[in-house]
MMTF fields as JSON, N, C-alpha, C and O atoms, coordinates in Angstrom:
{
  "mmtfVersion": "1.0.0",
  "mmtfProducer": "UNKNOWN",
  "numBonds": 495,
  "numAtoms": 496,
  "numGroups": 124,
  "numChains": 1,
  "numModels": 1,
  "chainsPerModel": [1],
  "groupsPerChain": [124],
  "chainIdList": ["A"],
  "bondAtomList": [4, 2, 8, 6, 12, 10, 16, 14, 20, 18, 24, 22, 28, 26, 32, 30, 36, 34, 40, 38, 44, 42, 48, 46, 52, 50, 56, 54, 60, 58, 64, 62, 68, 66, 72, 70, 76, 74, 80, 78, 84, 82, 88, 86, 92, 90, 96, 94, 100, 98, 104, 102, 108, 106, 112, 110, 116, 114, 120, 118, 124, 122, 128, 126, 132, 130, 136, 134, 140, 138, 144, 142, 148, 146, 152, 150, 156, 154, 160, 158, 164, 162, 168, 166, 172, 170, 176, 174, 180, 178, 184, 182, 188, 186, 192, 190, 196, 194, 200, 198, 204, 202, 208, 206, 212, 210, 216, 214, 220, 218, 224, 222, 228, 226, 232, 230, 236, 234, 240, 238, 244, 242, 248, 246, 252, 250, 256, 254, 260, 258, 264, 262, 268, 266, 272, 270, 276, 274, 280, 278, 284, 282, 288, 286, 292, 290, 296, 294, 300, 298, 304, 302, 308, 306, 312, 310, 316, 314, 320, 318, 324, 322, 328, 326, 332, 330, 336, 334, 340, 338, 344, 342, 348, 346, 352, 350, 356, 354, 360, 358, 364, 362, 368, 366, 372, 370, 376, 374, 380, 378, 384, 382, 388, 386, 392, 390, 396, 394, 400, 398, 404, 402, 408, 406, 412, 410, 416, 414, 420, 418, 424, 422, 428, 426, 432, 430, 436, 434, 440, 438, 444, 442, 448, 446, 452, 450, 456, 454, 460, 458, 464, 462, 468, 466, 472, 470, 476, 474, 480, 478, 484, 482, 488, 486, 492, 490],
  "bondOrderList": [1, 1, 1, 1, 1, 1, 1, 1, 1, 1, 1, 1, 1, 1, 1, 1, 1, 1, 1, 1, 1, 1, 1, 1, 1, 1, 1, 1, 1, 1, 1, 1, 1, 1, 1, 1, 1, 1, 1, 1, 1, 1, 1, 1, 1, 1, 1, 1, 1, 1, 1, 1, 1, 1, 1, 1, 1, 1, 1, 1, 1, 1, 1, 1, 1, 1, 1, 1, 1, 1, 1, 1, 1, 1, 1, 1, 1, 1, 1, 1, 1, 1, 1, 1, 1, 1, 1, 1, 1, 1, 1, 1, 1, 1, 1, 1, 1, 1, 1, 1, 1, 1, 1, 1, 1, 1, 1, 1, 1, 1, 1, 1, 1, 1, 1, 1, 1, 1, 1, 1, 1, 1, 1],
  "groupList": [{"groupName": "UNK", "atomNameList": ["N", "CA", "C", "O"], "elementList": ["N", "C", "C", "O"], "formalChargeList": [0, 0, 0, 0], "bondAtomList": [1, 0, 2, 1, 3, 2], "bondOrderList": [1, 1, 2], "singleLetterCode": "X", "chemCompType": "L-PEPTIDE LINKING"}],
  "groupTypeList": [0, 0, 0, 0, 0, 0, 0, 0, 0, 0, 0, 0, 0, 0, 0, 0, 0, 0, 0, 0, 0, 0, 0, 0, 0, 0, 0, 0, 0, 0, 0, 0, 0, 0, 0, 0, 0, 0, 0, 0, 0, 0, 0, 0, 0, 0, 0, 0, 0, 0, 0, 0, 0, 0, 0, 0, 0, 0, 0, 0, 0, 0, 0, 0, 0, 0, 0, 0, 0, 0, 0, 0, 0, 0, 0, 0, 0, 0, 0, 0, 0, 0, 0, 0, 0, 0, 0, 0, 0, 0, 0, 0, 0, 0, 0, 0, 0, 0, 0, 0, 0, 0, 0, 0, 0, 0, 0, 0, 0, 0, 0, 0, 0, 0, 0, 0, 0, 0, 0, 0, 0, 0, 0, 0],
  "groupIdList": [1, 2, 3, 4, 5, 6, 7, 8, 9, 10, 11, 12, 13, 14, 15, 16, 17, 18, 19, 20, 21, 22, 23, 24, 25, 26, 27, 28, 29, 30, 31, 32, 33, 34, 35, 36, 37, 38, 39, 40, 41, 42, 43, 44, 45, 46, 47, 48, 49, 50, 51, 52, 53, 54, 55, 56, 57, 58, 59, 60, 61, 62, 63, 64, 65, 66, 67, 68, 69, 70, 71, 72, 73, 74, 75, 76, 77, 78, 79, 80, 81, 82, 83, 84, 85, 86, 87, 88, 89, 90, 91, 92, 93, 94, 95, 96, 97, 98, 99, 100, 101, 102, 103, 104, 105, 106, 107, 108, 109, 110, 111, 112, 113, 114, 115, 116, 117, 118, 119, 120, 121, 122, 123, 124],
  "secStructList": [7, 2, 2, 2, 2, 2, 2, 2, 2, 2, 2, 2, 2, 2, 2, 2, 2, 2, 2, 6, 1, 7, 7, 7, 7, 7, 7, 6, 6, 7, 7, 2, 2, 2, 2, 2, 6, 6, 4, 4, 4, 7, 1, 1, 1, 2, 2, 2, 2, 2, 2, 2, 2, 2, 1, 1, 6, 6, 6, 6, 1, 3, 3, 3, 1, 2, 2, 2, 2, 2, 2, 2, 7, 1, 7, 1, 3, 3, 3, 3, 7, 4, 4, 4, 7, 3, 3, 3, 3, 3, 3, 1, 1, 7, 7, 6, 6, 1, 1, 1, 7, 7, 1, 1, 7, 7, 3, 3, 3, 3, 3, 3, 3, 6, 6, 6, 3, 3, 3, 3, 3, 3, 3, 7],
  "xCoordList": [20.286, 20.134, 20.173, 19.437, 21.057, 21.02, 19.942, 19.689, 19.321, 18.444, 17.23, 16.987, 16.578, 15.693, 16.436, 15.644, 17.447, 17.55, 17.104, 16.254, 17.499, 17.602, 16.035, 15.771, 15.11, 13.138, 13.057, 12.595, 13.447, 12.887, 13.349, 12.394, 14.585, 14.754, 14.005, 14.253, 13.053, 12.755, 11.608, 11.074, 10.755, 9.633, 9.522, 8.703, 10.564, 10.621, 10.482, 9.624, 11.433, 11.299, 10.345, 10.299, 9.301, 8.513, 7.259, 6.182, 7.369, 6.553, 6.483, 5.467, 7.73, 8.245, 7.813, 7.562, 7.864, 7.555, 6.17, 5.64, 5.541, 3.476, 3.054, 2.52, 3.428, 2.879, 3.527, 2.644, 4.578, 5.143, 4.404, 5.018, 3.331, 3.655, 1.959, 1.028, 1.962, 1.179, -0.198, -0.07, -1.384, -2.545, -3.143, -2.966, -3.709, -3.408, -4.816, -5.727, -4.367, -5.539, -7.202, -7.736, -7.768, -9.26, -8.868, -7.87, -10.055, -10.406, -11.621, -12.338, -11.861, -13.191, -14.278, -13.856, -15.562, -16.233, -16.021, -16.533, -15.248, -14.596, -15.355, -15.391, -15.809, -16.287, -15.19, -15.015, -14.293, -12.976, -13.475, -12.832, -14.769, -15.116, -15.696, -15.6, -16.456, -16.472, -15.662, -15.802, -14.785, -13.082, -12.442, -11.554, -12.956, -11.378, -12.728, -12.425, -14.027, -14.593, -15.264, -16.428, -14.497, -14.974, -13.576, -13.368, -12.549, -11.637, -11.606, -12.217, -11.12, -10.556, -11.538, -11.28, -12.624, -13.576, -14.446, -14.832, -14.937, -16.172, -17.346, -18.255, -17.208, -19.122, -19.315, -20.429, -18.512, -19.08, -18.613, -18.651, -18.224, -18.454, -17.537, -17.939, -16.356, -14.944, -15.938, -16.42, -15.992, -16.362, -17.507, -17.641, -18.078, -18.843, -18.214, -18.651, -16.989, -16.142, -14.578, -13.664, -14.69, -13.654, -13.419, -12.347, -14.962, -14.462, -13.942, -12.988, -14.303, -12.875, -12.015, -11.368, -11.796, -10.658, -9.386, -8.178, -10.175, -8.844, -8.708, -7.545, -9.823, -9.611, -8.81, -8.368, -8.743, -8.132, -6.717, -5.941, -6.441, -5.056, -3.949, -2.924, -3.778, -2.612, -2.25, -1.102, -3.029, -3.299, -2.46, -1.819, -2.568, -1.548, 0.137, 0.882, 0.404, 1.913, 2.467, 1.897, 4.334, 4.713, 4.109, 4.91, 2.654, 2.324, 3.311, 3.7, 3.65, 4.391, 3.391, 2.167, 4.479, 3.678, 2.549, 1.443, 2.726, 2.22, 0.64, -0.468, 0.941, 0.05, -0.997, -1.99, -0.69, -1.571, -2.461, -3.55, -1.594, -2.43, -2.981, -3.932, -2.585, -3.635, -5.052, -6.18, -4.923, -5.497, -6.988, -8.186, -6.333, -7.042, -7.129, -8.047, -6.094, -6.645, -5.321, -4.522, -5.075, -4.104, -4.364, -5.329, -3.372, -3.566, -3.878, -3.369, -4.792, -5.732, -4.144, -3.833, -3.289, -1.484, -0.594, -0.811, 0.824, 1.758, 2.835, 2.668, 3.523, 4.476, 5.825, 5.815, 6.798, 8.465, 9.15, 9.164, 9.796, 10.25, 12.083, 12.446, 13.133, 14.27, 14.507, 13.523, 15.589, 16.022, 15.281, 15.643, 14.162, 13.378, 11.937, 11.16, 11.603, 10.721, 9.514, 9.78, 8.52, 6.977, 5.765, 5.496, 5.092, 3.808, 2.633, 2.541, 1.903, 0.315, -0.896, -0.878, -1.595, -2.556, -3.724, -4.026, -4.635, -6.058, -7.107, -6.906, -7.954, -8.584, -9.779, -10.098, -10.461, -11.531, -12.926, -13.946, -12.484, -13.906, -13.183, -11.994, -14.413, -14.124, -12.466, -12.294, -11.627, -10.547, -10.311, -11.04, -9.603, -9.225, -9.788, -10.36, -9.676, -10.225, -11.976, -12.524, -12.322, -14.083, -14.428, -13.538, -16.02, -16.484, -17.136, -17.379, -17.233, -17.464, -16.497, -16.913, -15.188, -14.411, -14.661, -15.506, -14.049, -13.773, -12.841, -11.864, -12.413, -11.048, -9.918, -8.744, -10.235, -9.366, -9.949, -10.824, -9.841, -10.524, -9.527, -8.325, -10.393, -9.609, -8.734, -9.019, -7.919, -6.752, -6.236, -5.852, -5.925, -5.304, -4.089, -4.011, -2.925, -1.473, -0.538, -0.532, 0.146, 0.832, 2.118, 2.329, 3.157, 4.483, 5.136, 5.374, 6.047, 6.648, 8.157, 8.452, 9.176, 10.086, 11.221, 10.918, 12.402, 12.856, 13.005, 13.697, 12.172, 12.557, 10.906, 10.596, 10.343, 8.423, 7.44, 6.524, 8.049, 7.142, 6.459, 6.89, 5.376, 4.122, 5.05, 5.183, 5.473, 6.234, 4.903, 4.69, 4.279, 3.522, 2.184, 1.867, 1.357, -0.201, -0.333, 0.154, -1.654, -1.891, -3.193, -3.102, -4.289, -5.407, -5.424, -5.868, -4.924, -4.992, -6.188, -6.462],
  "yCoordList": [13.916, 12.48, 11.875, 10.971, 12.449, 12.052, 12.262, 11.556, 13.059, 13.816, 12.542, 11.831, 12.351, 11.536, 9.965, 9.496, 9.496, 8.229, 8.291, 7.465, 9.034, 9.794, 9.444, 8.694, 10.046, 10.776, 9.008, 8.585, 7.98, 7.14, 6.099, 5.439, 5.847, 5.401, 5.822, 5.244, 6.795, 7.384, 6.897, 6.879, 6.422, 6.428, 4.864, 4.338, 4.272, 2.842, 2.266, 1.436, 2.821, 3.108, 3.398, 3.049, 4.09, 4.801, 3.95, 3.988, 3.125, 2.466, 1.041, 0.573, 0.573, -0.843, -0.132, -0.868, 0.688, 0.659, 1.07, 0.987, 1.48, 1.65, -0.033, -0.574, -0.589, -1.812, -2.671, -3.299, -2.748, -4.013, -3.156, -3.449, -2.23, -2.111, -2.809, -2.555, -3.521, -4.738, -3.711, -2.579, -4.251, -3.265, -3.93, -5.058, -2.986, -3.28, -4.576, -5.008, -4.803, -6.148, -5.748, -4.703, -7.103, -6.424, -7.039, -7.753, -6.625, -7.551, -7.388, -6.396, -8.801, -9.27, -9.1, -9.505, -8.476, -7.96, -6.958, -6.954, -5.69, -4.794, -3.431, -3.313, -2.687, -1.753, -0.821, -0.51, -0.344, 0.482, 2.394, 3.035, 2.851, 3.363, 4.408, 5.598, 2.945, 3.335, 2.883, 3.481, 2.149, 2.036, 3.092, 3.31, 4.105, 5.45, 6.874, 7.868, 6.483, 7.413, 6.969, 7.302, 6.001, 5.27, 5.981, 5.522, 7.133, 7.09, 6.927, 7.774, 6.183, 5.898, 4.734, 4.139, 4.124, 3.859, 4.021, 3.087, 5.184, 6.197, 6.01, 6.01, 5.763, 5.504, 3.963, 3.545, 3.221, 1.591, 1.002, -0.226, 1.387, 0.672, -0.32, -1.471, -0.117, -1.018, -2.335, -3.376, -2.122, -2.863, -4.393, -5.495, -3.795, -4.684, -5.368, -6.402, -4.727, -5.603, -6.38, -6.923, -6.211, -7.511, -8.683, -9.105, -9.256, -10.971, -10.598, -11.296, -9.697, -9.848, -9.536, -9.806, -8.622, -7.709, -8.909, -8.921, -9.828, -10.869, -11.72, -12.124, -12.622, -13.564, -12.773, -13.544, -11.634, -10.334, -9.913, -9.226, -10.265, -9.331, -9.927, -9.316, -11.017, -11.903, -10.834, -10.461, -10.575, -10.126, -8.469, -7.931, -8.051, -6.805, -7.019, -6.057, -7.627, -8.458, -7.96, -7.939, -7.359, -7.36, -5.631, -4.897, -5.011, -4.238, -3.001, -3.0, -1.989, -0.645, -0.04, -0.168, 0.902, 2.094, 2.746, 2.923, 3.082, 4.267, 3.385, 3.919, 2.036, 1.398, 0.763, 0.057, 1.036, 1.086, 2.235, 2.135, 3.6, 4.178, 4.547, 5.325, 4.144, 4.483, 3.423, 3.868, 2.301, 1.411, 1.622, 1.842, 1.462, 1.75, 3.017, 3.23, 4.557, 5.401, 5.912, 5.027, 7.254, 7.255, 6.561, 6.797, 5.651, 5.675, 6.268, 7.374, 5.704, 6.585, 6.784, 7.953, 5.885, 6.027, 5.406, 4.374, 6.118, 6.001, 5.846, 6.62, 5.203, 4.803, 4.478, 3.636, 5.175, 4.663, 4.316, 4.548, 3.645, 2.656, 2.906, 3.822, 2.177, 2.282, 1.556, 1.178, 1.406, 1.261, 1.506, 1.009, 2.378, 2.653, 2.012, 2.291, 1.093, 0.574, 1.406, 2.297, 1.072, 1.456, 0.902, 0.094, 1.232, 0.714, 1.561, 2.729, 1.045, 1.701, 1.003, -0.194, 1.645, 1.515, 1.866, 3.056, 0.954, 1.102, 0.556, -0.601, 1.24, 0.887, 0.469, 1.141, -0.791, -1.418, -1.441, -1.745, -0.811, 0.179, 1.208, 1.503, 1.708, 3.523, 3.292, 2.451, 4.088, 4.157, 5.736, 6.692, 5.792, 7.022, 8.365, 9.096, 8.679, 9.794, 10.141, 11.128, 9.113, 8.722, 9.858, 10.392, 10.252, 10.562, 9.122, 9.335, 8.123, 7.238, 5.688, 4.648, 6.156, 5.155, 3.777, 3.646, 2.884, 1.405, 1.355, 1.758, 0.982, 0.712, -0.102, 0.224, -1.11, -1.75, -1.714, -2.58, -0.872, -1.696, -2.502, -2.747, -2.793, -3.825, -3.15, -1.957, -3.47, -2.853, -3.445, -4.541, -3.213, -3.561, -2.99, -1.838, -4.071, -3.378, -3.828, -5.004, -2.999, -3.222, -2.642, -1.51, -3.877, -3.66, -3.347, -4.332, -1.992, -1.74, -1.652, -1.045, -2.626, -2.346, -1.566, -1.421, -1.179, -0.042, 0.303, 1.252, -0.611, -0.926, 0.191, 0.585, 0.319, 0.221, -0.748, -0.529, -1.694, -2.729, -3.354, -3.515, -3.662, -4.3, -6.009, -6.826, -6.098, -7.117, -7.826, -8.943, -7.539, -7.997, -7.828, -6.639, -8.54, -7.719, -8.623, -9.754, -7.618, -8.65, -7.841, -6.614, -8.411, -8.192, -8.024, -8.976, -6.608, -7.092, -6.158, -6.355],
  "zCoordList": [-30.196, -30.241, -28.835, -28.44, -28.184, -26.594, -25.88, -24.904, -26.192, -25.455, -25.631, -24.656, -26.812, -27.438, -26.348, -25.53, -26.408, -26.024, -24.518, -24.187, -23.703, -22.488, -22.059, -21.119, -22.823, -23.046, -22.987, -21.928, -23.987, -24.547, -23.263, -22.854, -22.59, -21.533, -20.407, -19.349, -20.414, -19.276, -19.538, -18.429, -20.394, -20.899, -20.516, -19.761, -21.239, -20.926, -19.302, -18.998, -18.34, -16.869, -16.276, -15.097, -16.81, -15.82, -16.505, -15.91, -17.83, -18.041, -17.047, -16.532, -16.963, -16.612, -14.41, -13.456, -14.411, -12.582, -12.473, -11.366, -13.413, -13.161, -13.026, -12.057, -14.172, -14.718, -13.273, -12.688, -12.795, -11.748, -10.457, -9.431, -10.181, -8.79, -8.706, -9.47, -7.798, -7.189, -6.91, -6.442, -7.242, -6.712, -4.942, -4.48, -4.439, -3.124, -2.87, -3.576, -1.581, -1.225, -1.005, -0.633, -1.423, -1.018, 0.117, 0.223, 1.421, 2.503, 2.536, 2.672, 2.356, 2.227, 3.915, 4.999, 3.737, 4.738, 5.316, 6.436, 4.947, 5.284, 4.241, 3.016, 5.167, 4.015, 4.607, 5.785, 3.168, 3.763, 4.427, 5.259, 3.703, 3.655, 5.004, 5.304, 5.683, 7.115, 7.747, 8.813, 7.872, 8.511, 8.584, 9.409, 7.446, 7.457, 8.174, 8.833, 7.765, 8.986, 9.874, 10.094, 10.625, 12.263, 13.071, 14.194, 12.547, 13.338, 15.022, 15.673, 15.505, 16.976, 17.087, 18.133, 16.4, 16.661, 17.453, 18.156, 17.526, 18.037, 18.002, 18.831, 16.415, 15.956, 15.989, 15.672, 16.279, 16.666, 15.296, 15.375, 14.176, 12.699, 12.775, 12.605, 13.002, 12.83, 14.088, 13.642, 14.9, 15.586, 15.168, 15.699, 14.106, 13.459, 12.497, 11.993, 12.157, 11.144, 11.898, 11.277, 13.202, 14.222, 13.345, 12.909, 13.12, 13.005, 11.671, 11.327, 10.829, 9.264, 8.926, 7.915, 10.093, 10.053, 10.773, 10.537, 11.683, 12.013, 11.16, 11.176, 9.772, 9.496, 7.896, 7.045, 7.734, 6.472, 7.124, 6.46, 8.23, 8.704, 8.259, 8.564, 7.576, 7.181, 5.836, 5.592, 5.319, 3.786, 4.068, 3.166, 5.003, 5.265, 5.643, 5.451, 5.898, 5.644, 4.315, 3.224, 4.797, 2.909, 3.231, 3.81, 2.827, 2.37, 2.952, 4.12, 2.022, 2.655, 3.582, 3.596, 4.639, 5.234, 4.278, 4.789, 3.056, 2.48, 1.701, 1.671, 1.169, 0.757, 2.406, 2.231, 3.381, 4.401, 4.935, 5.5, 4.562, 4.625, 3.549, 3.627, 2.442, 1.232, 1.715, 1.499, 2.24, 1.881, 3.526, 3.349, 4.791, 5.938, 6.279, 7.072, 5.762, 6.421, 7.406, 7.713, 7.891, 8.912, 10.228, 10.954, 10.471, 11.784, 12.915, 13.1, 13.976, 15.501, 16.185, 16.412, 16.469, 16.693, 16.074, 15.439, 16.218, 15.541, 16.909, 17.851, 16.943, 18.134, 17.172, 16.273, 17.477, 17.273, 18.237, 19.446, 17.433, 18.07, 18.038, 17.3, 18.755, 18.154, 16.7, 16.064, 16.284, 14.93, 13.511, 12.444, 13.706, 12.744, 12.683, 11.769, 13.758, 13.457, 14.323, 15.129, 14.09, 14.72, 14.592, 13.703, 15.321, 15.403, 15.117, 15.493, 14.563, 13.546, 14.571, 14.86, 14.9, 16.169, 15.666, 15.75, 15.042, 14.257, 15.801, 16.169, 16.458, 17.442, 16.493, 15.512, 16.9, 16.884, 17.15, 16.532, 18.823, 19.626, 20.377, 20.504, 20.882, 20.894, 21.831, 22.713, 21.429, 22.174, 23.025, 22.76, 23.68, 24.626, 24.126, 24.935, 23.019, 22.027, 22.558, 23.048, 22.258, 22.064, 23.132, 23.793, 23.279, 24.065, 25.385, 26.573, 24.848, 26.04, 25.345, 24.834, 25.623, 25.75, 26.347, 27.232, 25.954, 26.498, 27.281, 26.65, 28.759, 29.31, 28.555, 28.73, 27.754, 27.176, 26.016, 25.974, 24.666, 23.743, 22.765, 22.869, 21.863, 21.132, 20.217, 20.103, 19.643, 18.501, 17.613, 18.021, 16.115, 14.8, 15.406, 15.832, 15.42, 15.7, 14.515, 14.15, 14.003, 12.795, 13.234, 13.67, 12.99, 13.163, 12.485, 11.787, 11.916, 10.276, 11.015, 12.045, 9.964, 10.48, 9.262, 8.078, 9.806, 8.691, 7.953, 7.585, 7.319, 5.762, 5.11, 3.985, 6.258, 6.205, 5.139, 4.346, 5.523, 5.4, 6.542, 7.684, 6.068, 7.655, 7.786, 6.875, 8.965, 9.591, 10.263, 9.791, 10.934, 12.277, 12.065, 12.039, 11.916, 12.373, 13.264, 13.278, 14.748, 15.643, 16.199, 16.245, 16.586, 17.53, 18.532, 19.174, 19.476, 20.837, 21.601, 22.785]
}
């Protein structure tokens, strides 16, 4: 009989945390597709999507580490930080990687702090 209440609580639980977990954001003008194979931005693609990727970056706020990279892809860098926090480094145009890099290029910087939730997004 325990066993059954045990199954039926577990059932109830695992029903009640599928149904509450939030489905992730669209961003509108963003094909995610070539975002996750433009890594470092090499092939130019991310670059064509700048102007939506700044007026869409509010919409990554809140989101976990893990629902970012489900959502953009692993990050081109990963930087830690003290107290747990770090930074997620999505380059824009070709970055250091590339075969004909930019001196400065542009960057998606995402601040997660220890909790790994996205604290910060910023364009630099």
């Amino acid at each position: 009989m325990r066993s059954i209440k045990r199954l039926s609580l577990f059932i109830v639980l695992s029903v009640l945390f599928i149904t509450c977990a939030s489905p992730l954001p669209t961003l509108d003008g963003i094909d995610l597709k070539l975002w996750k194979g433009d890594k470092n931005g090499c092939n130019g693609n991310r670059s064509k999507m700048i102007d939506a990727i700044t007026h869409e970056k509010e919409k990554l706020k809140a989101l976990t580490e893990m629902e970012i990279i489900q959502l953009l892809g692993r990050p081109d860098e990963n930087d830690l930080l003290e107290r747990g926090q770090k930074f997620f480094v999505y380059y824009l145009e070709p970055g250091p990687h590339c075969d004909k890099p930019l001196d400065e290029p542009r960057q998606l910087i995402l601040r997660i702090n220890a909790m790994s939730l996205i604290r910060e997004t910023l364009i630099k």
